[in-house]
LUMGUGU-243445 format. One record per residue (C-alpha): x, y, z; residue in three letters; residue number from 0. Coordinates in steps of 0.001 Angstrom, whole numbers, padded with zeros to 6 digits, always signed. Example, Ala and Ser with C-alpha at 12.3 -4.5 7.8 and 13.67 -1.06 7.14 Angstrom:
<pts>
+---------+---------+---------+------+-----+
|       u |       v |       w | type | seq |
+---------+---------+---------+------+-----+
| +012300 | -004500 | +007800 |  ALA |   0 |
| +013670 | -001060 | +007140 |  SER |   1 |
+---------+---------+---------+------+-----+
</pts>
This chain:
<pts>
+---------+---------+---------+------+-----+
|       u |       v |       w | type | seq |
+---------+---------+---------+------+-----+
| -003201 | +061539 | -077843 |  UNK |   0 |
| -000207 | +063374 | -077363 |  UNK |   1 |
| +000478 | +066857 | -075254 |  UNK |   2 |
| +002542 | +069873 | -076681 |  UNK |   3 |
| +004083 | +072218 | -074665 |  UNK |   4 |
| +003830 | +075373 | -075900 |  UNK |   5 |
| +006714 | +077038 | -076796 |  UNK |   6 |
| +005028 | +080411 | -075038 |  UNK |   7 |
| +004712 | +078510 | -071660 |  UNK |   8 |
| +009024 | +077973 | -071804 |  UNK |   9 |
| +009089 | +081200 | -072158 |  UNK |  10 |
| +007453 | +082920 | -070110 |  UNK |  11 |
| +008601 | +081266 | -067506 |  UNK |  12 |
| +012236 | +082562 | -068680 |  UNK |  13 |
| +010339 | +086325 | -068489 |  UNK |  14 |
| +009671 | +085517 | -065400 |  UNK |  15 |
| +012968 | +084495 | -064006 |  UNK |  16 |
| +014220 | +087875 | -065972 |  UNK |  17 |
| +011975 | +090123 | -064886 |  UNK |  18 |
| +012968 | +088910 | -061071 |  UNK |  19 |
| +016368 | +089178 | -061971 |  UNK |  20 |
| +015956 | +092685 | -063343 |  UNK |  21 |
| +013627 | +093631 | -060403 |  UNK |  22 |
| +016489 | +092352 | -058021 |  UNK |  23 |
| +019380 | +094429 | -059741 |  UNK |  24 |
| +017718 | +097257 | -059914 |  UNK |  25 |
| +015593 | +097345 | -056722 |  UNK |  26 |
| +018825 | +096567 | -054494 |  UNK |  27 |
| +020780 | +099215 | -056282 |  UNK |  28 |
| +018056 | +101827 | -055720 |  UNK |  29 |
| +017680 | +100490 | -052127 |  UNK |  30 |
| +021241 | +101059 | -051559 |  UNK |  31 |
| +021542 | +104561 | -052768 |  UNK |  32 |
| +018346 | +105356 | -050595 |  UNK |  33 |
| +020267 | +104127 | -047285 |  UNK |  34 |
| +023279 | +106127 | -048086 |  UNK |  35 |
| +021053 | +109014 | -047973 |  UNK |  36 |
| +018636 | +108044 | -045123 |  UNK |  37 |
| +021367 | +106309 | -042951 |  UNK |  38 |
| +024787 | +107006 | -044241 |  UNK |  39 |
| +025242 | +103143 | -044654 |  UNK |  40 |
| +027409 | +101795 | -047461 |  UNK |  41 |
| +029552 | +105185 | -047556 |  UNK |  42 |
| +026772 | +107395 | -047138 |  UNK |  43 |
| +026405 | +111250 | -045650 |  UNK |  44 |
| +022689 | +110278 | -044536 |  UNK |  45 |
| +020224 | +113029 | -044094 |  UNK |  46 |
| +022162 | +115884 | -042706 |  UNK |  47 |
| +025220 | +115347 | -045595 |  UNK |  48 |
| +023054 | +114992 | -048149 |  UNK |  49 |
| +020748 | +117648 | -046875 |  UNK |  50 |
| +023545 | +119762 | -047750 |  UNK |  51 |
| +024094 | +118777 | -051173 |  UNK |  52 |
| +020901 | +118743 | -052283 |  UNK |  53 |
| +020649 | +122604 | -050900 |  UNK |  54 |
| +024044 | +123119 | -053187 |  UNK |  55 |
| +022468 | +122115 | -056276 |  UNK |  56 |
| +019305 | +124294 | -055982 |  UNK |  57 |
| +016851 | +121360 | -054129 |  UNK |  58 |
| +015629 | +122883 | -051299 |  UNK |  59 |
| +014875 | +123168 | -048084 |  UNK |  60 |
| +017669 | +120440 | -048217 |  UNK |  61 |
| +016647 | +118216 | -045615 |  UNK |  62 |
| +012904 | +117681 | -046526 |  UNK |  63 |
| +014922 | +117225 | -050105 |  UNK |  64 |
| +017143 | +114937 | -048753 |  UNK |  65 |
| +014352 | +112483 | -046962 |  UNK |  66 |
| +012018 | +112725 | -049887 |  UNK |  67 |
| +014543 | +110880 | -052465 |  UNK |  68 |
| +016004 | +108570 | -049678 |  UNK |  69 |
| +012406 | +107318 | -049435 |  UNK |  70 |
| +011516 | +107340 | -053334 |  UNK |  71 |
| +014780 | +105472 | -053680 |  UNK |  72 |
| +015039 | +103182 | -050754 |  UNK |  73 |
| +011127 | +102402 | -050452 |  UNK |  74 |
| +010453 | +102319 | -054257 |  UNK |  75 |
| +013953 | +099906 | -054855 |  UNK |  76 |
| +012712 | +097492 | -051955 |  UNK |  77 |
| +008808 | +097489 | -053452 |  UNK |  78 |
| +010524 | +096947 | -056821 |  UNK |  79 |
| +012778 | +094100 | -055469 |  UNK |  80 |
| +010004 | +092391 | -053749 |  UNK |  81 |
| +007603 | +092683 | -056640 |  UNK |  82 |
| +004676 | +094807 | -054399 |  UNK |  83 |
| +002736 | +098128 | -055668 |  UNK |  84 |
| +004795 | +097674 | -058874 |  UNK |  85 |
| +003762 | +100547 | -060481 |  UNK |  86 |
| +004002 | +103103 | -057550 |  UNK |  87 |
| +007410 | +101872 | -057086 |  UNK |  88 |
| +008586 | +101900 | -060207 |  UNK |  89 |
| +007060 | +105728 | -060775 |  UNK |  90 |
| +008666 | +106658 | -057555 |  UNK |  91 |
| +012486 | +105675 | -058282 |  UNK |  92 |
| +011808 | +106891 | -061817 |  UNK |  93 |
| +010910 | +110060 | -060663 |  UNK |  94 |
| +013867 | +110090 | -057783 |  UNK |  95 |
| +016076 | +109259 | -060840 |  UNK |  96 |
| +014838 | +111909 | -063111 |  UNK |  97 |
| +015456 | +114906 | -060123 |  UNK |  98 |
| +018965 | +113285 | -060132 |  UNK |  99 |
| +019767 | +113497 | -063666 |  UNK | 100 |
| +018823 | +117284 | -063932 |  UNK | 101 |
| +021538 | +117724 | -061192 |  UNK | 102 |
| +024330 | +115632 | -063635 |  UNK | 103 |
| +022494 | +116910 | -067390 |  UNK | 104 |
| +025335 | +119822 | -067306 |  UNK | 105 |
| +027953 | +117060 | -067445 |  UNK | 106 |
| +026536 | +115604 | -070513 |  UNK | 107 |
| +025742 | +112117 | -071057 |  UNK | 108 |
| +028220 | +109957 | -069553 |  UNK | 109 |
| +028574 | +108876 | -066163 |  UNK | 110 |
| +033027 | +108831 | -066748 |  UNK | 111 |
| +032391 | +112526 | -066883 |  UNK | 112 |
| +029863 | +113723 | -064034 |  UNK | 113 |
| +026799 | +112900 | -066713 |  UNK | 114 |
| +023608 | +111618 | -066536 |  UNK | 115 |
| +023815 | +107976 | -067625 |  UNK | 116 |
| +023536 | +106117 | -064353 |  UNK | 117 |
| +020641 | +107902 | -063244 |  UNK | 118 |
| +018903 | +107314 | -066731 |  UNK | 119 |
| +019275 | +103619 | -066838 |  UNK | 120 |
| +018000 | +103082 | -063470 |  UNK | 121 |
| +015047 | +105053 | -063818 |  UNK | 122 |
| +014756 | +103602 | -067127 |  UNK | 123 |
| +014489 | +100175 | -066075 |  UNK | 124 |
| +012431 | +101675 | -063029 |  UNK | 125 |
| +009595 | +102664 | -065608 |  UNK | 126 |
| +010024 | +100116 | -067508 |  UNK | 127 |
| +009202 | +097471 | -064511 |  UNK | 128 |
| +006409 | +099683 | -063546 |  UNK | 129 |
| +004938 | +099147 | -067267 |  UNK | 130 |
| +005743 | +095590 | -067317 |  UNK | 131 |
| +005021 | +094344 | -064267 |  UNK | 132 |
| +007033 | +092448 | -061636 |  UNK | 133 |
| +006074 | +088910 | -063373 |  UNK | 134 |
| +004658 | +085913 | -061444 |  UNK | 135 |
| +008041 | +085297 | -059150 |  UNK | 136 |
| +006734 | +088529 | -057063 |  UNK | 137 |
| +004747 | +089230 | -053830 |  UNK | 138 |
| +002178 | +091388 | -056164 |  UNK | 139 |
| +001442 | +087840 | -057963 |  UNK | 140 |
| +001076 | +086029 | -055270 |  UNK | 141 |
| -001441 | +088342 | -053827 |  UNK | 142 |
| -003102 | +088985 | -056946 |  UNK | 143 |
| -002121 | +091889 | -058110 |  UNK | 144 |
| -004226 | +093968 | -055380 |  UNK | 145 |
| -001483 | +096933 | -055542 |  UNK | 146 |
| -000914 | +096383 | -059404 |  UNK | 147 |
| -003743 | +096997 | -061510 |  UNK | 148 |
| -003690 | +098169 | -065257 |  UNK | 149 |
| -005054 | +101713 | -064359 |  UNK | 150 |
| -002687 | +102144 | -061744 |  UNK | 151 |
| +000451 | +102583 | -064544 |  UNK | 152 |
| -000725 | +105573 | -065533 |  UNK | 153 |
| -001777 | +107136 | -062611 |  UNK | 154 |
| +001422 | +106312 | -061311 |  UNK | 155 |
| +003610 | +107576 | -063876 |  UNK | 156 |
| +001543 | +110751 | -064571 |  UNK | 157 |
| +001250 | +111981 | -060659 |  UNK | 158 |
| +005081 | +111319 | -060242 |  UNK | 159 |
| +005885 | +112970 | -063483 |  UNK | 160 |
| +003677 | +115625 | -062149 |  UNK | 161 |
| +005602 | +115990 | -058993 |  UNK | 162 |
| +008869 | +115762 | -060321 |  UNK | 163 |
| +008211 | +118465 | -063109 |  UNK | 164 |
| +007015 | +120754 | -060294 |  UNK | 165 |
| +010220 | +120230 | -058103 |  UNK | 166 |
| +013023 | +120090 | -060924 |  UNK | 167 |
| +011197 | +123652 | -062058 |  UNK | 168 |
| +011424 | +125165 | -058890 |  UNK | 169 |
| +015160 | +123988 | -058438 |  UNK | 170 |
| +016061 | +126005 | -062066 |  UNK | 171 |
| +014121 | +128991 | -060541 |  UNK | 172 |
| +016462 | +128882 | -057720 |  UNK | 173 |
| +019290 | +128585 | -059524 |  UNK | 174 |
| +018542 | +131265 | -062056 |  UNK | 175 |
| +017888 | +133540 | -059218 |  UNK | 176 |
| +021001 | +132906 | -057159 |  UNK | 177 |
| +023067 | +132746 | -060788 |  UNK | 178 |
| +021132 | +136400 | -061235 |  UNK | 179 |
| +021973 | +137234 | -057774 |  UNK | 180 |
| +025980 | +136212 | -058132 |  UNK | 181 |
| +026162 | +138427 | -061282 |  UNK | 182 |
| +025301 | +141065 | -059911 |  UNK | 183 |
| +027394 | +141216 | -056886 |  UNK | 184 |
| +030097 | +140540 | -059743 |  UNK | 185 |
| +028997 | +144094 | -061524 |  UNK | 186 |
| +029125 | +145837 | -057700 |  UNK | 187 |
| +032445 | +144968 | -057323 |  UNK | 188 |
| +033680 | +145909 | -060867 |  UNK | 189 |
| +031658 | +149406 | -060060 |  UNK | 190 |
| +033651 | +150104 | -056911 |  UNK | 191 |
| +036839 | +148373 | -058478 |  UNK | 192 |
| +036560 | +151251 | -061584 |  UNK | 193 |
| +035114 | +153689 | -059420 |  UNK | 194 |
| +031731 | +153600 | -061186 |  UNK | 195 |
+---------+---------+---------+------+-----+
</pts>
């Protein structure tokens, strides 16, 4: 009597070897981007620089704004990398990445231009890990899957979507005030310019 290996148990090894690889890429790139804004490592303005920017561009109070997607980013990219709480991680970058690309939608699409590309893909491949799974090369395999449970997807994606929908809408009220604000300090001046 002869044994067969099945052609599924090749490959799913090979998912598994991708799935690290794709947790690894994406998880250290998320990582990084959440030191540079927790730390100012790798080029980084850390809390207080990026503080400021997110203030600029309507996410505020800056600071709280500033430590929120350090964390999302840093803590979600290193869960990811590792493979542990899968799904929270995943939601969390996604929804890090999602607040980003509201910032670079103006710009269009393309990252050459200021748009919103590079945030897509990476919370694109952030969601799609949390839906997937970080495979059996991952601390939540090896643990069995204590911190990555079928109902926990969901939950996951639908509290961070949640979350981020609250926060990206009250960054466009902000802006539409302080847009409604600037246009009408531009109608004072015309009235005392004209003598209105």
């Amino acid at each position: 009597m002869t044994s067969h290996t099945s052609p599924y148990d090749s490959s799913y090894d090979r998912r598994d070897l991708g799935l690290l690889l794709l947790r690894l890429g994406t998880g250290g790139v998320l990582a990084a981007h959440g030191a540079q804004k927790l730390f100012g490592w790798f080029g980084g303005h850390g809390i207080e620089g990026t503080g400021r920017f997110m203030e600029s561009v309507g996410y505020a109070p800056g600071r709280t704004s500033a430590t929120a997607a350090g964390l999302a980013e840093a803590g979600g990219g290193t869960l990811l990398a590792l493979g542990l709480a899968t799904p929270a991680a995943g939601a969390a970058a996604a929804g890090a990445m999602a607040g980003a690309a509201t910032v670079h939608a103006p710009n269009g699409f393309f990252n050459a231009e200021g748009g919103f590309e590079y945030a897509a893909t990476l919370g694109l491949a952030a969601t799609g890990l949390a839906v997937t799974g970080p495979g059996r090369l991952s601390l939540d395999h090896a643990i069995g899957h204590v911190f990555d449970r079928g109902w926990m997807v969901p939950t996951a994606l639908a509290v961070t979507a949640a979350a981020t929908a609250v926060i990206v809408g009250a960054r466009n009220r902000r802006l539409q005030e302080k847009e409604r604000e600037e246009q009408a300090e531009r109608v004072g001046e015309q009235e005392v310019l004209f003598g209105e």
